[in-house]
C-alpha positions as CSV (number, residue, x, y, z in Angstrom):
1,X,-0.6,12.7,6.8
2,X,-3.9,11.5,4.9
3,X,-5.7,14.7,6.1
4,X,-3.1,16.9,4.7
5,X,-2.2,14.4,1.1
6,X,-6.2,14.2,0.2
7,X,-4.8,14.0,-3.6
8,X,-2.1,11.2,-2.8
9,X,-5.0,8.9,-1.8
10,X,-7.3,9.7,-4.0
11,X,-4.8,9.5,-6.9
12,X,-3.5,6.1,-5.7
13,X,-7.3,4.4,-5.9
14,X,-7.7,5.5,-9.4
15,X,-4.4,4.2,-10.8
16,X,-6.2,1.0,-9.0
17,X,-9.4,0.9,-10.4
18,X,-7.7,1.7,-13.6
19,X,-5.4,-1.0,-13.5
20,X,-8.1,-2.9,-12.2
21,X,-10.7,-2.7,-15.4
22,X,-7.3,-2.9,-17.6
23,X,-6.5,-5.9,-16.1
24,X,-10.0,-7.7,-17.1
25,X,-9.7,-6.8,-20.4
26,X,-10.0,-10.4,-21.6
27,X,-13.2,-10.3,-20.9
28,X,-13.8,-8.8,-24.3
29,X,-13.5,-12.6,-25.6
30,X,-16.9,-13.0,-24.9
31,X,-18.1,-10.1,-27.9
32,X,-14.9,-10.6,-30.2
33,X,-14.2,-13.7,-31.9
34,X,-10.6,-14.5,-30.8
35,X,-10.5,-17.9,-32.2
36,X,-9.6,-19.0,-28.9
37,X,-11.7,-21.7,-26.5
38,X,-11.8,-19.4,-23.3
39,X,-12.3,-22.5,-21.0
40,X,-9.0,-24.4,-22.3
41,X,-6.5,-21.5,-23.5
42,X,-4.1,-19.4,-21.9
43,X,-5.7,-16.4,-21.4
44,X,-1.5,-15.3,-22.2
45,X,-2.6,-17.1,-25.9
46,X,-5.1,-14.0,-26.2
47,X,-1.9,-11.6,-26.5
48,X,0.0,-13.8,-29.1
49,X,1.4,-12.5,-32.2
50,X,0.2,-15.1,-34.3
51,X,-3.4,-13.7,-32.9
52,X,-5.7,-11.1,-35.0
53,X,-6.8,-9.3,-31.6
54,X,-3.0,-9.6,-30.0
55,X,-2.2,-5.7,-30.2
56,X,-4.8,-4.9,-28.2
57,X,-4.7,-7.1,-25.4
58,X,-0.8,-6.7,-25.2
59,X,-2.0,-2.6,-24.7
60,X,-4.6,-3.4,-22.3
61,X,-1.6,-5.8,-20.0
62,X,0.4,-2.5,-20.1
63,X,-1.7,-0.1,-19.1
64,X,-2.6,-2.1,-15.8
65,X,0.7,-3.1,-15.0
66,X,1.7,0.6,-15.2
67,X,-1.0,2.0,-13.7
68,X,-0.8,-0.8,-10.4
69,X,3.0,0.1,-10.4
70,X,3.2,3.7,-10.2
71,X,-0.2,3.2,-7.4
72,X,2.4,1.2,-5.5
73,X,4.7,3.6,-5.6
74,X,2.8,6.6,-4.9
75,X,1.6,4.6,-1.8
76,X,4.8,3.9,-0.9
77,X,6.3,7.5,-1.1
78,X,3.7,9.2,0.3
79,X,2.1,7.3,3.1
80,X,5.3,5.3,4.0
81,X,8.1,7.4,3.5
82,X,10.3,7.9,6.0
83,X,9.8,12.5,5.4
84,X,6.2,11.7,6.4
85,X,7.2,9.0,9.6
86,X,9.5,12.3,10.7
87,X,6.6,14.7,10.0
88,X,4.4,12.8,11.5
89,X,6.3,12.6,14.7
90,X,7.1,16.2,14.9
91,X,3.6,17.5,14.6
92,X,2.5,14.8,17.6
93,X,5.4,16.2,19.5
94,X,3.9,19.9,18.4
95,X,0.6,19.8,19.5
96,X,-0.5,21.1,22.5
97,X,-3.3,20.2,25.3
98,X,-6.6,21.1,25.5
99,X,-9.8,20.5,23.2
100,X,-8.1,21.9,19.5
101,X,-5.2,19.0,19.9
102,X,-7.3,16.5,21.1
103,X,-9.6,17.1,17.7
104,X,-6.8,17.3,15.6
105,X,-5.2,14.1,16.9
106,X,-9.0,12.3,16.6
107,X,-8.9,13.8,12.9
108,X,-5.6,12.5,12.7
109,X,-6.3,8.8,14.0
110,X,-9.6,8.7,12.2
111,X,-7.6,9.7,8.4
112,X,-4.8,7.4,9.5
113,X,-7.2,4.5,10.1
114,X,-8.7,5.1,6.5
115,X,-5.4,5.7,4.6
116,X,-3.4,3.3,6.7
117,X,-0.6,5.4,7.2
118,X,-0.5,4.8,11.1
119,X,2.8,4.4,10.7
120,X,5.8,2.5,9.1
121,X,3.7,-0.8,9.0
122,X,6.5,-3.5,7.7
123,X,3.1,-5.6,6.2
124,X,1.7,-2.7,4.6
125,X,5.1,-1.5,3.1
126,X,5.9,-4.9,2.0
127,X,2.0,-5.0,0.5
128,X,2.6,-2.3,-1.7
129,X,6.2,-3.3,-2.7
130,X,4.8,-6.5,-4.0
131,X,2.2,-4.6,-5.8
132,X,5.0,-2.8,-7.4
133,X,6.4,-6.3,-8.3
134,X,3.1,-7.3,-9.3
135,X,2.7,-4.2,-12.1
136,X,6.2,-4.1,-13.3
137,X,6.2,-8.1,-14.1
138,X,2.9,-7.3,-15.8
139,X,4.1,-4.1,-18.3
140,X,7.4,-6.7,-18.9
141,X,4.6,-9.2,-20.1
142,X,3.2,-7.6,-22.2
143,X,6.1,-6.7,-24.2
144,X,7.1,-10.7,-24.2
145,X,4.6,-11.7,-25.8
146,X,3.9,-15.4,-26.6
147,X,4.3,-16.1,-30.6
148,X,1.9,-18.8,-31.1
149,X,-1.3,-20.7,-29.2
150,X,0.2,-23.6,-27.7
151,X,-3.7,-24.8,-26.2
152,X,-4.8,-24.8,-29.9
153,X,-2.3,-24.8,-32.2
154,X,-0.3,-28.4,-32.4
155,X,2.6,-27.4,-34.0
156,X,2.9,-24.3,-31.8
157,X,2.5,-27.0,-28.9
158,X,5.3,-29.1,-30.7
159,X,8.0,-26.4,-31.4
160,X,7.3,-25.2,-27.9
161,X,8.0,-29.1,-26.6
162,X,10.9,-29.2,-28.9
163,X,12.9,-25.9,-27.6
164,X,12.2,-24.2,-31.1
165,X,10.0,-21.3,-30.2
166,X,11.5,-17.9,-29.4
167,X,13.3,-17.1,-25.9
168,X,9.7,-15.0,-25.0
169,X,8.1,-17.7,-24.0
170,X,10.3,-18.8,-21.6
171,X,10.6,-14.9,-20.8
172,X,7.1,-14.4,-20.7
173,X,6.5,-17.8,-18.3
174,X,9.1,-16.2,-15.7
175,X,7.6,-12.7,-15.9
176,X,4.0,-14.0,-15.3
177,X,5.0,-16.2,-12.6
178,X,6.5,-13.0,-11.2
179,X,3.4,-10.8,-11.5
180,X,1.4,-13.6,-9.7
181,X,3.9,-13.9,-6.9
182,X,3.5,-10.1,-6.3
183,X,-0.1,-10.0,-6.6
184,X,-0.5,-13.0,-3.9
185,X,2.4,-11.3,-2.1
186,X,0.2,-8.2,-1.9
187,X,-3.0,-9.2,-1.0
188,X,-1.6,-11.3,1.9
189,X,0.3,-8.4,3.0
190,X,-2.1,-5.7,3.2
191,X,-4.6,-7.2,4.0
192,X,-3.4,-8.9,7.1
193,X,-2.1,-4.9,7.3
194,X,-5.7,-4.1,7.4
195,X,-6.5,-6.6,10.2
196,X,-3.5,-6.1,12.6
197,X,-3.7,-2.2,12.5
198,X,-7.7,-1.8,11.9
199,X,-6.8,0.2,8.9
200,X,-9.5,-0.1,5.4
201,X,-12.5,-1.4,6.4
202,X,-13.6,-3.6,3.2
203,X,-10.3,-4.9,2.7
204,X,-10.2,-5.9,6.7
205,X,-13.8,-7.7,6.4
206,X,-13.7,-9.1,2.7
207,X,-9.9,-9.5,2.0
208,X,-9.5,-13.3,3.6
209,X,-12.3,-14.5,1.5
210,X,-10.7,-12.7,-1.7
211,X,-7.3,-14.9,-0.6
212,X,-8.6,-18.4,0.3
213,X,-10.3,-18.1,-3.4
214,X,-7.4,-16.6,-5.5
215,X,-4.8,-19.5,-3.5
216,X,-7.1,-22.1,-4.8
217,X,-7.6,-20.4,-8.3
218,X,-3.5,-20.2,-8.5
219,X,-3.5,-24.3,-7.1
220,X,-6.1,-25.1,-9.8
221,X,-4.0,-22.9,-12.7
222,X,-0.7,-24.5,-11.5
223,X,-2.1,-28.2,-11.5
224,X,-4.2,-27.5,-14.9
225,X,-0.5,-26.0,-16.4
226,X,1.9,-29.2,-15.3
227,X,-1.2,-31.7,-16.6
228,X,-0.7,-30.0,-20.5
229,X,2.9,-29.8,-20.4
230,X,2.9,-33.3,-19.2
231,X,0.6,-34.4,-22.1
232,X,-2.5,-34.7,-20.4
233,X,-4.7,-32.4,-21.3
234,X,-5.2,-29.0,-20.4
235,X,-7.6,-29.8,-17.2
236,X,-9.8,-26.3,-17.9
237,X,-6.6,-24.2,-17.8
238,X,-8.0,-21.2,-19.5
239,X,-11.1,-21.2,-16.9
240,X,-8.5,-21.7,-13.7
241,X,-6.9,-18.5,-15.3
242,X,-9.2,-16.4,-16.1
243,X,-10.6,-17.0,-12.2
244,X,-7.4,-16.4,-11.2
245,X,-6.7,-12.7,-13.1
246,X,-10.8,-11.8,-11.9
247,X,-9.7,-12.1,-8.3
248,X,-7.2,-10.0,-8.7
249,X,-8.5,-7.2,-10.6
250,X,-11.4,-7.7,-7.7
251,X,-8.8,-7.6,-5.3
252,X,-7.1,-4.3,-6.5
253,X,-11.2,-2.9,-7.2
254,X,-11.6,-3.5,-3.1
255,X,-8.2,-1.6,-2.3
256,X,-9.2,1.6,-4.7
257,X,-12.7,1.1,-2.4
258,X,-10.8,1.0,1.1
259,X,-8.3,4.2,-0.4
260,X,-11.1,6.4,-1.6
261,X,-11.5,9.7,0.2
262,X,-14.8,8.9,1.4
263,X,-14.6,5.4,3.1
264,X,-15.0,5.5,6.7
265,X,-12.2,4.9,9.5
266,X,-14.1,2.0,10.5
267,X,-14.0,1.2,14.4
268,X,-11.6,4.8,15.1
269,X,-13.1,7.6,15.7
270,X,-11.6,10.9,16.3
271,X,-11.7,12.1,19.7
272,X,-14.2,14.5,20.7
273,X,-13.3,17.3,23.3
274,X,-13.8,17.2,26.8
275,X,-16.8,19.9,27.8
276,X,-16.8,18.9,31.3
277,X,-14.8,21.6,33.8
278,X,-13.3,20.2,36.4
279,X,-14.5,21.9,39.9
280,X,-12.6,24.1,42.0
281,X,-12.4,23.5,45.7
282,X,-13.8,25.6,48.0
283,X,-11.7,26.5,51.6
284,X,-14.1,26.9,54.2
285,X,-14.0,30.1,56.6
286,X,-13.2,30.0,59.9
287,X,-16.5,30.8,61.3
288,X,-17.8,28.3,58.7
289,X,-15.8,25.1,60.0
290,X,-16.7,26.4,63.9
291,X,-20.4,26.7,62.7
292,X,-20.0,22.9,61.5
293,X,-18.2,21.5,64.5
294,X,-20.7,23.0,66.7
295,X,-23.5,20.8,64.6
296,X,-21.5,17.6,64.4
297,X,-21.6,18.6,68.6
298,X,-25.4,19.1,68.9
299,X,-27.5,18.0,66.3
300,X,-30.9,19.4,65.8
């Protein structure tokens, strides 16, 4: 229960907003020269090993796909697993009438709606599975690093075209199309999570929005990607990607938001007890019910 796992929560939205300012790293590019054109390169081309500043951008990938991975998984284990389902059910079956349990089971309904934890929702488990795909494929591409900068190197663009660079970059193109599948994968998940169960409040209101940009980010960075490798031209990739990775990290900012232990429950509310008694009937006395006939007989 949320009420009962304060630290669960809170720890997960850290490990978020960690991930989250890890993961926009690149925006560094902007104070350090890189070398790089940030409009046309891979924002991958930042991490190279051929690159002065590629140690530290390869650091800053890990650290956010560690820290979104083991947020997944803490979310998974503690607000999905099946110990707290049974728990759950056996202190509902527990609780007895009367004003105390119906607080308790407001309290309850109220923490539930914040942490989403509800119940064994199959969009909100498979939410934070993909974000568990999502920061796993992200650590993995960081250590497959890219060895040159295709965008604005032309013999690094030639070997690649050729077959003559190293098996990372292959690697490194299937592990980033991985991360971006679970990142997409995760925001679709929870947040239509958030909407069916009325769970996380900024994720419920703001979370559409978040997805119709980052699909058309991702259609933008997949169209700008086959236009290079076809020879014609790189069509802003590096601006299409770097929108792309911003959503995200905005994304995963929201969810550490909606998880914090302060957020409200949004529309549930726990339930306040009942102070009205309920009254007790009265008999009437003999004499009493003669005394009425005899006025229902001749009234005054």
């Amino acid at each position: 229960m949320p009420s009962s796992h304060p630290g669960g929560a809170r720890a997960v939205a850290v490990l978020l907003l960690l991930s989250a300012v890890a993961y926009t790293a690149w925006v560094l590019e902007v104070v350090l020269s890189t070398g790089l054109d940030p409009v046309q390169a891979y924002i991958s081309e930042l991490a190279a090993e051929d690159q002065p500043l590629g140690g530290l951008f390869r650091a800053t990938d890990l650290v956010a796909g560690l820290a979104v991975l083991a947020a997944a998984v803490l979310a998974l284990t503690t607000f999905h697993g099946p110990a707290r389902v049974r728990a759950r059910l056996g202190v509902s079956a527990r609780l007895g009438a009367g004003a105390g349990a119906s607080a308790r089971l407001g309290a309850r309904a109220g923490a539930r709606a914040r942490f989403g934890h509800g119940g064994r929702s199959r969009w909100a488990v498979a939410g934070w599975a993909a974000l568990a795909l999502f920061g796993a494929a992200t650590a993995a591409d960081s250590r497959l690093p890219l060895s040159c900068a295709p965008t604005s190197d032309e013999m690094c663009a030639a070997r690649e075209t050729a077959g003559l660079v190293p098996a990372t970059h292959t690697a490194h193109a299937v592990t980033s199309s991985l991360a971006m599948l679970g990142a997409l994968g995760g925001l679709i998940a929870l947040t239509v999570a958030a909407r069916r169960h009325g769970w996380w409040p900024p994720v419920r209101r703001y979370g559409p929005w978040l997805l119709g940009a980052e699909l058309l980010a991702t259609g933008w960075s997949l169209g700008a990607i086959a236009a290079f490798e076809a020879g014609r031209g790189t069509w802003a990739l590096g601006a299409g990607q770097r929108l792309q990775v911003l959503l995200v990290a905005l994304w995963l900012a929201l969810l550490a938001a909606a998880l914090r232990p302060g957020a409200t429950a949004g529309e549930i509310r726990p339930a306040a007890p009942s102070s009205a008694t309920v009254p007790t009937p009265t008999v009437p006395t003999p004499a009493a019910a003669e005394a009425r006939r005899a006025e229902r007989r001749d009234p005054v």
